[in-house]
C-alpha positions in Angstrom: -19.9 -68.1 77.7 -16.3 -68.7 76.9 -17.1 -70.2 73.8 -19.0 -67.2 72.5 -16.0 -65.0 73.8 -14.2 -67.1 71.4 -15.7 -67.0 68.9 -16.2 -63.0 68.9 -12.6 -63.3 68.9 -12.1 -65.3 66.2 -14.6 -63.3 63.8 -12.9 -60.1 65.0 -9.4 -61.3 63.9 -10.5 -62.2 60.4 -12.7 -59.0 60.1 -9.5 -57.7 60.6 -7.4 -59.4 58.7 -10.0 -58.9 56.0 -9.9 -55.1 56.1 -6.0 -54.8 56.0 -5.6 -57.2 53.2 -8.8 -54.3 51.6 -6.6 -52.1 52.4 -3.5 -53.1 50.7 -4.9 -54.2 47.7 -6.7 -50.4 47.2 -3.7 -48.8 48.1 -1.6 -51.2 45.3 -4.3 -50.1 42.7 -4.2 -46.5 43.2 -3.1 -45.3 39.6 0.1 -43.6 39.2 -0.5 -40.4 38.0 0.3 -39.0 34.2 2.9 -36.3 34.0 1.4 -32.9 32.8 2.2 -32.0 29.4 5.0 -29.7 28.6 4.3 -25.9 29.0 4.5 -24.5 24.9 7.7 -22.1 24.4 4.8 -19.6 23.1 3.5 -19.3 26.8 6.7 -18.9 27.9 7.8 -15.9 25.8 4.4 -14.3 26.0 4.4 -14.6 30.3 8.4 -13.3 30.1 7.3 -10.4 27.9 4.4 -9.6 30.1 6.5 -9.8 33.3 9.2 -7.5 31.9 6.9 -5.2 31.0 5.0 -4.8 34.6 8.3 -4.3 36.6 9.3 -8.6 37.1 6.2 -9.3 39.4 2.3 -9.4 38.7 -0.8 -11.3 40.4 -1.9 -14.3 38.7 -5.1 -13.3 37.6 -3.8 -10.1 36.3 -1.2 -12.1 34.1 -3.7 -14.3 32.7 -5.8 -12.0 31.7 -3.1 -10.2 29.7 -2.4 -13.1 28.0 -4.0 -13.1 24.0 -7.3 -15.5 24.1 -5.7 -18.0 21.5 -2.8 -18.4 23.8 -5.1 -19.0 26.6 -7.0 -21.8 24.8 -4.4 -23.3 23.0 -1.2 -23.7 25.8 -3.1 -22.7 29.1 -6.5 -24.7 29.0 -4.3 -28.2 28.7 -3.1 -27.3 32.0 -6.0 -26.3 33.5 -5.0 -23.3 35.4 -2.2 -20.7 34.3 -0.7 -21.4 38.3 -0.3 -25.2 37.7 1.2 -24.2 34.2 4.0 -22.2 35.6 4.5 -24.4 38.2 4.6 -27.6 35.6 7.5 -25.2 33.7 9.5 -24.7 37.4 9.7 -28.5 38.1 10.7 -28.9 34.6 13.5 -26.9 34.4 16.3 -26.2 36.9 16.8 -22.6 36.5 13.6 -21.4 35.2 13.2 -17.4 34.0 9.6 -17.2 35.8 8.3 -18.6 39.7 5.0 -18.8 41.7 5.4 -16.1 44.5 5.2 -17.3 47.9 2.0 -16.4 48.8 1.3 -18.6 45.7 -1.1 -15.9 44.4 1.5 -14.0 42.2 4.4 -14.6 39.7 7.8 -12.8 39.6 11.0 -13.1 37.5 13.3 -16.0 38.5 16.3 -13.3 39.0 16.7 -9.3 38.0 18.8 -9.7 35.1 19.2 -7.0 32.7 17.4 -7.0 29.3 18.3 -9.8 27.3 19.4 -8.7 24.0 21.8 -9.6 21.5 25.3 -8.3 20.3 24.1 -4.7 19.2 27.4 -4.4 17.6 26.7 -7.0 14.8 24.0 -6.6 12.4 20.7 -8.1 12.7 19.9 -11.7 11.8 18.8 -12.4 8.4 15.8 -14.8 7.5 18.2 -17.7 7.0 20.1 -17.4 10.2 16.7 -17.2 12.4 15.4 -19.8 10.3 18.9 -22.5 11.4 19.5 -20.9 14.6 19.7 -23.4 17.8 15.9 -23.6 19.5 17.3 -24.6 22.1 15.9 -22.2 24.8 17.9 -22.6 27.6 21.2 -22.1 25.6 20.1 -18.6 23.8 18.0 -17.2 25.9 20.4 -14.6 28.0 23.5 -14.2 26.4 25.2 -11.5 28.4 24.6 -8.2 28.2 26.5 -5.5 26.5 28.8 -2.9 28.7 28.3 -0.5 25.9 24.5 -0.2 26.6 23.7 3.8 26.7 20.0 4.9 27.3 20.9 7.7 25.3 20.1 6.0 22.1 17.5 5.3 20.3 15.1 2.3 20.9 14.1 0.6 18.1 11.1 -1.9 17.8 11.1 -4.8 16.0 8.0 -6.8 15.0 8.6 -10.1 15.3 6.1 -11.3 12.6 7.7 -8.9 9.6 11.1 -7.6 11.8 9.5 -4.4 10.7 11.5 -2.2 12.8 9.7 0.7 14.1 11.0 4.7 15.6 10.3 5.0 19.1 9.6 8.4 18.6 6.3 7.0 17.3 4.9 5.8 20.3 2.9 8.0 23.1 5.3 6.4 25.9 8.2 4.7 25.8 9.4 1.3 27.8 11.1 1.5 31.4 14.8 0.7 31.3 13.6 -2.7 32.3 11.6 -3.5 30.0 12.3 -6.1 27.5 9.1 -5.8 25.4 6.1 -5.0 24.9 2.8 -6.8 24.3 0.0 -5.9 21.5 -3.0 -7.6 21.8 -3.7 -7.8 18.2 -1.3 -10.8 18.3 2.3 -8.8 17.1 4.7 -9.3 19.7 7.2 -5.9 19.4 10.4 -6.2 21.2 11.8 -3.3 22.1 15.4 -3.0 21.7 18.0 -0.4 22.8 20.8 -0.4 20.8 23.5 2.0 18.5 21.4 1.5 15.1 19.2 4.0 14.0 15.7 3.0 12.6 16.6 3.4 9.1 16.4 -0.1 6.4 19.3 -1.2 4.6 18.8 0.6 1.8 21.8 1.3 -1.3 21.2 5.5 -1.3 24.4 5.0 -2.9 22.2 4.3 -6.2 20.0 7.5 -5.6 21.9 9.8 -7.7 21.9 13.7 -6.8 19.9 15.2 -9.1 21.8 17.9 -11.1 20.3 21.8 -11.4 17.3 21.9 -12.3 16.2 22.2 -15.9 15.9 25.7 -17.0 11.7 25.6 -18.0 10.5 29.0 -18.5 11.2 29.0 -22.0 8.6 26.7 -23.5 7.5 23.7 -21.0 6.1 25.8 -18.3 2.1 26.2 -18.2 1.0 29.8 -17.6 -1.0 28.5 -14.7 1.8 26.4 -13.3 2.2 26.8 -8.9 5.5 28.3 -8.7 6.4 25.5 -6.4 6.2 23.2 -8.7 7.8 24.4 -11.3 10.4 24.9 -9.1 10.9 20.9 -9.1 11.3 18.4 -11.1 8.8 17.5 -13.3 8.5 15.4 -16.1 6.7 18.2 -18.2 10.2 19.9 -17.6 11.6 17.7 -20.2 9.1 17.3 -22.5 11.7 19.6 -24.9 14.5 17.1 -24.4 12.7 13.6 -24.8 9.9 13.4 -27.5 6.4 11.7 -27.7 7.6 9.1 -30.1 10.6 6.5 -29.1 14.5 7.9 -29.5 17.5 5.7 -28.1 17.8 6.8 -24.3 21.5 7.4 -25.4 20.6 10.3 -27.7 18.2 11.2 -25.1 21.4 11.6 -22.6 23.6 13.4 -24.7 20.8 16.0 -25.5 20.1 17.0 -22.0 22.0 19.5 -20.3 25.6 18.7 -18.6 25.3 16.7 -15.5 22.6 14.3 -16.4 23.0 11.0 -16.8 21.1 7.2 -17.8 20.9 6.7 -14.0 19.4 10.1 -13.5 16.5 9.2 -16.1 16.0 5.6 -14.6 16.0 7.3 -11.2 13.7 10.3 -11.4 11.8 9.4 -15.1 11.8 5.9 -16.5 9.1 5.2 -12.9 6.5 8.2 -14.2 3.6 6.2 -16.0 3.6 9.2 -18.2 7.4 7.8 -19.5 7.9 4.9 -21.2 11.1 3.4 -21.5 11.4 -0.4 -23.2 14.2 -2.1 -24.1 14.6 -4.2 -27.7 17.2 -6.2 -28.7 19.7 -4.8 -26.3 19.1 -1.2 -27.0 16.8 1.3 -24.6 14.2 3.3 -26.2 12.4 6.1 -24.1 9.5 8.4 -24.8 7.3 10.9 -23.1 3.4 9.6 -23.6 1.6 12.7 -22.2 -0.9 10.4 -20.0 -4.8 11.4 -19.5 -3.8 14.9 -20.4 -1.9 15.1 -17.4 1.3 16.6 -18.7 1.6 19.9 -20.6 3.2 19.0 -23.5 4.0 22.3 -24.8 7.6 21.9 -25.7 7.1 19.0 -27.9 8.0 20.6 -30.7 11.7 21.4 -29.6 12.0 17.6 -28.8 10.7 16.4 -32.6 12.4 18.2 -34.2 15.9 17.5 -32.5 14.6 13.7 -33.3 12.4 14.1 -36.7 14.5 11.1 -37.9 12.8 8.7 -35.7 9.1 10.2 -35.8 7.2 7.2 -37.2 5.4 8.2 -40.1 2.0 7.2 -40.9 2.0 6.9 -44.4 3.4 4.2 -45.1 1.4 2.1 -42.6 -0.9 0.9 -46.0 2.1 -1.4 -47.2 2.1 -3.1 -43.9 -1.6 -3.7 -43.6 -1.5 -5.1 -47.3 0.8 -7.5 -46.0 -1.6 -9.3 -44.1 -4.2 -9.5 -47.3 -7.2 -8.4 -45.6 -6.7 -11.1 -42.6 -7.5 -9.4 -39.1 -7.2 -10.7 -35.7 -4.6 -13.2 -36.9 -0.6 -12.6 -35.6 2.1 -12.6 -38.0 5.9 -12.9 -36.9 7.7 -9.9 -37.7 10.4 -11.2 -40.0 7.8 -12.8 -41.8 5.8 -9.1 -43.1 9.1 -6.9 -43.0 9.5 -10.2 -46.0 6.5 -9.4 -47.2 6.4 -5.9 -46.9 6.6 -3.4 -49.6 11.3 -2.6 -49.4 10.6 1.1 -49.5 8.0 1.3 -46.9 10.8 -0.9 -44.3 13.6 1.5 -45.5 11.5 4.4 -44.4 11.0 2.5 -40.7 12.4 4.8 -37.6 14.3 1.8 -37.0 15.4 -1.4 -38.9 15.1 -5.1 -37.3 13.9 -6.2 -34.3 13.3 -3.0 -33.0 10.7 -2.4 -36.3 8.2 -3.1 -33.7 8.4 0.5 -32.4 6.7 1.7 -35.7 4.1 -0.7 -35.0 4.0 0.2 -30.7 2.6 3.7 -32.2 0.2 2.4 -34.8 -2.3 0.7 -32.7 -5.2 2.3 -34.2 -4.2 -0.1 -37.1 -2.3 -3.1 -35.5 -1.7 -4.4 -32.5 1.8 -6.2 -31.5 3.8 -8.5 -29.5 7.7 -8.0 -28.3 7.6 -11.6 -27.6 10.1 -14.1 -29.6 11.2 -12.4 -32.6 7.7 -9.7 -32.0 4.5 -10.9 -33.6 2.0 -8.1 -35.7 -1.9 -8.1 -35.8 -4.0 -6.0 -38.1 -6.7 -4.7 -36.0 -10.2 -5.1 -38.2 -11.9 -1.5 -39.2 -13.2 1.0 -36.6 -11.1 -0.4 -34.2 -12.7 1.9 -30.8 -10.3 0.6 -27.7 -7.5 3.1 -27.4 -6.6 4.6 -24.6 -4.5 7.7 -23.8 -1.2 5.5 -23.5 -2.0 3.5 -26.5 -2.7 7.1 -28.7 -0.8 7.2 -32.2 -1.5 11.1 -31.0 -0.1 11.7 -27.5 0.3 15.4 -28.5 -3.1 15.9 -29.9 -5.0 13.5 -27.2 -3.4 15.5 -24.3 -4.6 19.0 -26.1 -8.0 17.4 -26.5 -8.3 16.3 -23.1 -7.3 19.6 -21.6 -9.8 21.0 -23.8 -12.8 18.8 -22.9 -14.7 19.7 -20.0 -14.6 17.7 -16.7 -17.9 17.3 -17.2 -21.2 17.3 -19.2 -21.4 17.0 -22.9 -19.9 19.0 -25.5 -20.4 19.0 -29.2 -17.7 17.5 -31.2 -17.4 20.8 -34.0 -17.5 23.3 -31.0 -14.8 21.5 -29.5 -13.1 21.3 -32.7 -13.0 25.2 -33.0 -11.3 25.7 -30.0 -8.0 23.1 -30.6 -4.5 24.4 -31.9 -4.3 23.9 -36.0 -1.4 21.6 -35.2 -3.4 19.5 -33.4 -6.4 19.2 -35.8 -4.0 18.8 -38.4 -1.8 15.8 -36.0 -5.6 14.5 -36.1 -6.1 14.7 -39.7 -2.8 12.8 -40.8 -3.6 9.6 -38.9 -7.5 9.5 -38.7 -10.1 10.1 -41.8 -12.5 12.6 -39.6 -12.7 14.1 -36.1 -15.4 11.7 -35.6 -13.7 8.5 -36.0 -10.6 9.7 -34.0 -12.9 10.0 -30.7 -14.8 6.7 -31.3 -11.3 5.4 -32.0 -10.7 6.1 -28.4 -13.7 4.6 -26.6 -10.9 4.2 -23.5 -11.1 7.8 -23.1 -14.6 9.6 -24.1 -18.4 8.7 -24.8 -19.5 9.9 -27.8 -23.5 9.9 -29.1 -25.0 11.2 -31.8 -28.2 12.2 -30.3 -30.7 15.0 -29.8 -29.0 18.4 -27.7 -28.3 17.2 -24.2 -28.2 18.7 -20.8 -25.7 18.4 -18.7 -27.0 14.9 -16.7 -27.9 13.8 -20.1 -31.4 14.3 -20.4 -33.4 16.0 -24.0 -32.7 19.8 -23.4 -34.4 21.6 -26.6 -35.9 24.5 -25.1 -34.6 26.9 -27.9 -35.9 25.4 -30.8 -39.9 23.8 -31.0 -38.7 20.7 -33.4 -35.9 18.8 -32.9 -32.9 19.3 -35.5 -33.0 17.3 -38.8 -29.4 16.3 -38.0 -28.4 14.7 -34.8 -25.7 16.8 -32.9 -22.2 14.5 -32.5 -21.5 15.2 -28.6 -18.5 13.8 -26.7 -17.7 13.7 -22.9 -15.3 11.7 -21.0 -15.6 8.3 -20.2 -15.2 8.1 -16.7 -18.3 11.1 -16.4 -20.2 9.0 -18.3 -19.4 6.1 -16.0 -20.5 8.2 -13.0 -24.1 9.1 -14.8 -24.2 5.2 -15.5 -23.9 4.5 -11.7 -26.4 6.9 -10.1 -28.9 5.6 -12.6 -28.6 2.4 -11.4 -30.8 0.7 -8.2 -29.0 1.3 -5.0 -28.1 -2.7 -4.3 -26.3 -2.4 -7.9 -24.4 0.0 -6.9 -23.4 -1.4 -3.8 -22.2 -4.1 -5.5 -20.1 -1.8 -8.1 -18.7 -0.4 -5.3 -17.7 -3.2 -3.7 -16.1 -4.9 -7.0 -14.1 -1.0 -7.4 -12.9 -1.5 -3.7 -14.1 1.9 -3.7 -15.2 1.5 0.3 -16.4 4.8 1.3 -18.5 5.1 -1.4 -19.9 1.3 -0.2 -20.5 2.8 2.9 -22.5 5.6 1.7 -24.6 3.3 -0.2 -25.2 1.2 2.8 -26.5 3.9 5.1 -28.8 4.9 2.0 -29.9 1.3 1.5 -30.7 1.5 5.8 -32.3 4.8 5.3 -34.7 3.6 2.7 -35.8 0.4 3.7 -35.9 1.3 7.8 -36.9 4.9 7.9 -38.2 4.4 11.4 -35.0 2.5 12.9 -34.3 4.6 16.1 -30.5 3.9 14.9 -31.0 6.6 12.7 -30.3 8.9 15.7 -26.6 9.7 16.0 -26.2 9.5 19.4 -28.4 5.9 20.0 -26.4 4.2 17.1 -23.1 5.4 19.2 -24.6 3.6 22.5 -25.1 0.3 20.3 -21.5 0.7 18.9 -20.8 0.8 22.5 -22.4 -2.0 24.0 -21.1 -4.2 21.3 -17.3 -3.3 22.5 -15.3 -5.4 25.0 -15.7 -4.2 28.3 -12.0 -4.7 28.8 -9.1 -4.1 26.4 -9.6 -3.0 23.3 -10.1 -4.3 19.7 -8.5 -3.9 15.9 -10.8 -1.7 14.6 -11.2 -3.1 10.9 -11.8 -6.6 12.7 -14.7 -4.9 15.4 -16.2 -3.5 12.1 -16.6 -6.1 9.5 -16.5 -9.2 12.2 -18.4 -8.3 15.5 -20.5 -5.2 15.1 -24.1 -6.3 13.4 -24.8 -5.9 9.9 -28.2 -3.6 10.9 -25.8 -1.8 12.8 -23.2 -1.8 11.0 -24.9 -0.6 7.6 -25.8 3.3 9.7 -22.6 3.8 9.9 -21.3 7.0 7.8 -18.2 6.5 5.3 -15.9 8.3 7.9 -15.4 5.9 11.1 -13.0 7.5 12.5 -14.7 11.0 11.9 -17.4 9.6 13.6 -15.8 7.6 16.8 -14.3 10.9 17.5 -17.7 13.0 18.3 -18.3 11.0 21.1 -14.9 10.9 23.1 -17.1 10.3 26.0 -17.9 6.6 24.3 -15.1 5.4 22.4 -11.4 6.0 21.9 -9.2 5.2 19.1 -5.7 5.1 18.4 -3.2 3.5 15.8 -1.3 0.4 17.6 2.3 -0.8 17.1 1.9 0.7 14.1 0.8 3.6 11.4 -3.2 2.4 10.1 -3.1 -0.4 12.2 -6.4 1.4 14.4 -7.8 0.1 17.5 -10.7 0.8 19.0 -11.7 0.8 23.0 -14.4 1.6 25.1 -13.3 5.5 26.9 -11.3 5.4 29.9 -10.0 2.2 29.6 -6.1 1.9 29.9 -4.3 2.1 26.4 -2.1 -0.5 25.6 1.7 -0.1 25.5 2.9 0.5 22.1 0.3 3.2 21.2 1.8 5.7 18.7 1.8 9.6 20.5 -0.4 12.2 18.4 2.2 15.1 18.3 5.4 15.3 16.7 7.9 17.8 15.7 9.0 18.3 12.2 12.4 16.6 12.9 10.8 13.3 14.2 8.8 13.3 11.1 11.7 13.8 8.8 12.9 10.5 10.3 9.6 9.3 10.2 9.1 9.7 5.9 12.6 8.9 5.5 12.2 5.4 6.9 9.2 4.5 4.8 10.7 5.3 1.8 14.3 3.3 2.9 12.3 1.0 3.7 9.5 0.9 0.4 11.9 2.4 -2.1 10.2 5.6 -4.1 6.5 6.3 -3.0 3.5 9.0 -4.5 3.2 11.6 -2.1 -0.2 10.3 -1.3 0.6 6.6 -0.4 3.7 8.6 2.1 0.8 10.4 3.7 -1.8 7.3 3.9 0.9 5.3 5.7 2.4 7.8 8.5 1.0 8.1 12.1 -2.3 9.7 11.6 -0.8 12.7 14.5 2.0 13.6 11.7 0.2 13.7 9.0 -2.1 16.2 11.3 1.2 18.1 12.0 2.0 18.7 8.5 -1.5 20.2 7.7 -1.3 22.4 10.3 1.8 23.6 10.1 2.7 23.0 7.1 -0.6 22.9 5.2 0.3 20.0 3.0 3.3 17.4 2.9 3.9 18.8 -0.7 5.4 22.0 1.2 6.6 20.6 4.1 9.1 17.9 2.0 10.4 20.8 -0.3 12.0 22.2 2.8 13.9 19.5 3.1 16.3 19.1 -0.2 19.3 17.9 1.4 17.4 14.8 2.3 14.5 13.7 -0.2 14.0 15.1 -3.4 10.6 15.3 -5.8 9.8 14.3 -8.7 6.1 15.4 -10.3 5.3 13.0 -13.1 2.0 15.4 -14.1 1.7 18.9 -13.7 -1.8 18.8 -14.2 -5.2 17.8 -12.0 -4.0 16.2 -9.0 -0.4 17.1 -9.3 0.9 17.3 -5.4 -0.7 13.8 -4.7 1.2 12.2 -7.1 4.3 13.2 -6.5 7.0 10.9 -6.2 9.8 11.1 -2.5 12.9 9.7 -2.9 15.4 9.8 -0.6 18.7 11.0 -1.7 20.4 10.7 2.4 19.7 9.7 6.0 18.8 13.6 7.8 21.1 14.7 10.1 22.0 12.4 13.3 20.3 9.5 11.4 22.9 7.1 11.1 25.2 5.7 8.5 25.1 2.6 6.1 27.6 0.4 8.5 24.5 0.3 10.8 22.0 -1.0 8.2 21.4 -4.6 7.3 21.2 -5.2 4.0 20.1 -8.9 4.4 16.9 -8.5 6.5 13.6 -9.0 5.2 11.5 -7.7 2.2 8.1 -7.9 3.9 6.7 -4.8 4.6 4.0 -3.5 6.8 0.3 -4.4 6.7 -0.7 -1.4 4.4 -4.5 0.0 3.6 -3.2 1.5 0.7 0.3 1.3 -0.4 1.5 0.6 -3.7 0.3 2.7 -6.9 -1.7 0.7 -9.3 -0.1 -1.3 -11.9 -1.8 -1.3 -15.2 0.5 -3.8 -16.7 -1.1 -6.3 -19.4 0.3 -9.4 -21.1 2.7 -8.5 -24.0 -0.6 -9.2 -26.2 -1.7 -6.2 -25.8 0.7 -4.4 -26.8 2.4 -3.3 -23.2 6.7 -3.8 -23.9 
């Protein structure tokens, strides 16, 4: 019995020994473990701006899901949980700007210190001082605040992406006095800023000259028809007696207009009108007035000729030139090399002599084309040449009369046309083209011409007066672009879709698509109004809100998306109980949400007095430089450009009453004329600030427009474009 007592004894000392020595070799090869990756500076400003922005303290969950989903993927997921993230940054970091709450279920600021901004007094960094600044976050991040600070000024808001800065009197509210920023979920991060600058660009209005009294036009350059109001500003037609249709040196040009004008003034107000052309050659700047798609009344030309018959080209002598080349088309020649071989009286009668020569041929191009490259190269054009256009006309005078003349649409015979025209323009006609005929298929830029049976209106055979059909077909002309239109609507609807997708003309590739639906399914219960809005509306987020060009193009269905009418925003409206929309951050940067859901801070207001939208114009322009009237309107909060057509009734009238600060420039007096009126800002309005607060170093990028810039129609010097 004792032995077995000892021997249980013994077995129970080595089980023992056996299960500490287990013991300690599991607990030596425990793994030590890694150290969580860094927590991304990105995180860090987006939490701080989100914090500031909900009075320094928010739950967890709430401040997660205000965070942007890339952010959440990219610098949250490698941490697992946003709470292990912040406190990963806290042990990091011995005075951190952020801490886990407590209860452990919210985050707060580290300390209520004021907003950290900059020195307001010094201007704003430009690209290359961001770009070598210290990144060191601990060491800029607070630099102490300013005693000046006075809530009394303006706040401006500055995009970080473009340092686009922005008028709070844009937005619907404004920031707390704590907040530092604010947070747009399209990405943009927009600090707000309160400092002693105004919202105005660094622009030099020093180099907007004032423009000098107005041209007296009531003798020969006013239209009967002319609005009164704009006659009563400056319009290029105004000087149509001062600067002719053919090329003058711009100094004559000055010293013929009235007292006060000057080069600048032309440059300024003229020489950016597509209907001037001002080119420079050897030095030496040439300007003339080209009269455009009939878009400029051009009644006073005659003054201006005359006062500069000298340099009128004259067409003939053009024959000496085109012998020159010895029958050989579509081949250049250098321009020394056929003034050489050129007939010596046919050069001495040239508007002007060497280099600039190749004005005479700029205003032939029915017969050559031309170069201003090198020493300028020449081309003789082969016969029947049909691709002029209203710029390139050897006739601006009689192609702005015939244009006027030619209905806006539908055909019209080329002899009853004929009848109707001034005798100095058939007889402008005559001197540079063999027959009426050949001068409208000379211009195949500008009208259609056939030779057909009597047409209708849409084109079709009309010969209801007559039984036979004449023994000589009737020459017809309409314009070009009507013609174009006819040529579209005969087209299948895909084709046209895909015209109007190539044109960028998008509401018109809209209207196409809804047709296309339509046709192909008649029965779709989307066709209903009111059940296509309730799949709009299940498609939306259920929280938040969404860019509307992105919802549209990227996560609405194409069968849905194809009912849609051309007006979205015409449409989102009608149902206010569904959807609400509003421009974020921004003018045309439009979100889209499902109603009642909380708007986003940074949502521009909808009403706006006429002072605030003074300010408004006047920084797009500082900032853009000279704009059309239209592309002003297109890019101002949509509740503006709704206050000037109520009040107002267009922006046309509504920026005339303000002369002291922009001033107007109409480059056409015809069609379309309000539109494409050029604003320029001559100063800052009142209470806007001064040039010692602008920086004239910040960026050049500009905003994120729809539709900003006018077209530009320039082509390679081979063409003929100086």
């Amino acid at each position: 019995m004792r032995s077995l007592f000892t021997s249980l004894s013994i077995r129970s000392s080595i089980l023992c020994a056996a299960l500490c020595c287990r013991a300690q070799n599991s607990s030596t090869a425990v793994p030590v473990p890694q150290a969580s990756p860094s927590v991304h500076p990105d995180l860090l400003d987006r939490l701080e701006i989100i914090l500031h922005d909900s009075a320094g303290r928010l739950p967890t969950t709430a401040l997660y899901d205000a965070l942007p989903v890339d952010i959440r993927k990219m610098h949250v997921r490698p941490h697992r949980t946003l709470l292990q993230a912040i406190r990963t940054y806290e042990a990091s970091t011995s005075s951190p700007l952020f801490r886990v709450c407590d209860d452990g279920l919210s985050v707060e600021l580290a300390s209520a210190f004021p907003l950290s901004i900059e020195t307001r007094a010094a201007p704003a960094a430009t690209t290359q001082e961001r770009a070598s600044a210290p990144k060191d976050k601990k060491a800029t991040s607070h630099p102490s605040p300013q005693p000046s600070l006075s809530l009394e000024n303006d706040v401006v808001v500055e995009i970080s992406r473009d340092n686009v800065p922005l008028n709070p009197l844009l937005f619907a509210f404004p920031p707390s006095t704590r907040s530092r920023s604010a947070l747009s979920s399209t990405g943009t991060t927009a600090r707000w800023l309160a400092s002693d600058n105004d919202f105005y660009f660094g622009v030099p209005l020093g180099d907007v000259p004032t423009p000098p009294a107005q041209i007296d036009a009531s003798k020969s350059t006013k239209s009967e028809g002319l609005d009164e109001a704009i006659a009563a500003t400056m319009t290029v037609a105004s000087f149509t007696a001062y600067i002719p249709l053919f090329f003058v040196p711009m100094s004559e040009v000055v010293q013929a207009l009235p007292e006060g004008y000057t080069e600048q003034h032309i440059d300024q107000y003229l020489a950016t009108a597509k209907t001037v052309q001002v080119v420079t050659v050897a030095g030496v700047r040439y300007i003339r007035i080209s009269g455009g798609f009939g878009q400029v009344n051009v009644d006073g030309a005659a003054e201006a000729a005359e006062l500069f018959s000298k340099y009128r080209p004259d067409p003939s002598i053009a024959p000496a030139f085109e012998a020159a080349f010895e029958g050989v088309v579509d081949k250049w020649m250098p321009l020394p090399m056929l003034l050489q071989r050129s007939d010596h009286r046919a050069i001495e009668r040239l508007p002007f002599q060497g280099p600039a020569s190749i004005l005479f041929f700029a205003q032939m191009q029915h017969l050559f084309n031309f170069s201003p490259d090198g020493d300028g190269s020449v081309l003789l054009r082969p016969p029947q040449y049909s691709g002029l256009s209203a710029e390139t006309s050897p006739v601006p005078y009689a192609i702005s009369k015939f244009i006027q003349a030619l209905p806006t649409e539908g055909f019209i015979a080329v002899d009853a046309l004929t009848s109707q025209l001034p005798e100095d323009v058939v007889e402008e006609i005559k001197l540079f083209f063999p027959s009426m005929e050949y001068f409208v298929r000379s211009h195949g830029g500008v009208f259609y011409v056939t030779s057909e049976l009597e047409r209708s209106a849409d084109g079709s055979i009309n010969n209801e007066d007559s039984s036979e059909a004449p023994s000589t077909p009737v020459l017809k002309v309409c314009r070009a672009r009507y013609k174009e239109r006819l040529n579209r609507k005969s087209l299948p609807l895909h084709e046209q879709l895909e015209l109007a997708i190539r044109d960028r003309r998008k509401r018109d590739a809209r209207s196409i698509r809804r047709k296309i639906a339509l046709m192909e399914s008649s029965d779709s219960p989307l066709i209903d109004r009111e059940t296509l809005a309730k799949e709009i509306y299940k498609a939306l987020p259920r929280r938040g809100h969404a860019k509307l060009k992105t919802f549209m193009r990227g996560t609405l269905p194409d069968d849905v998306l194809n009912f849609m009418p051309k007006n979205y925003q015409k449409f989102f409206a009608g149902f206010p109980e569904l959807f609400q929309i509003f421009e974020l951050g921004q003018a045309t940067n439009w979100c889209i949400s499902r109603a009642g859901q909380q708007l986003p801070r940074g949502v521009l207001k909808k009403d706006f007095t006429d002072e605030e939208i003074v300010r408004i114009i006047a920084q797009y322009v500082s900032r853009f430089g000279p704009r059309t009237m239209s592309t002003v309107y297109l890019n101002i909060p949509a509740g503006a450009s709704s206050a000037i057509k109520s009040r107002h009734m267009d922006m046309f009238n509504f920026i005339r009453k303000y002369p002291e600060t922009f001033n107007l420039v109409m480059p056409i007096d015809q069609g379309n004329a309000k539109s494409a009126a050029v604003v320029l800002l001559l100063q800052l309005p009142v209470g806007g600030g001064d040039n010692s607060h602008f920086n004239d170093d910040g960026d050049d990028e500009q905003f994120n427009e729809i539709e900003r810039d006018d077209d530009n129609d320039g082509a390679s010097s081979k063409d003929g474009q100086l």
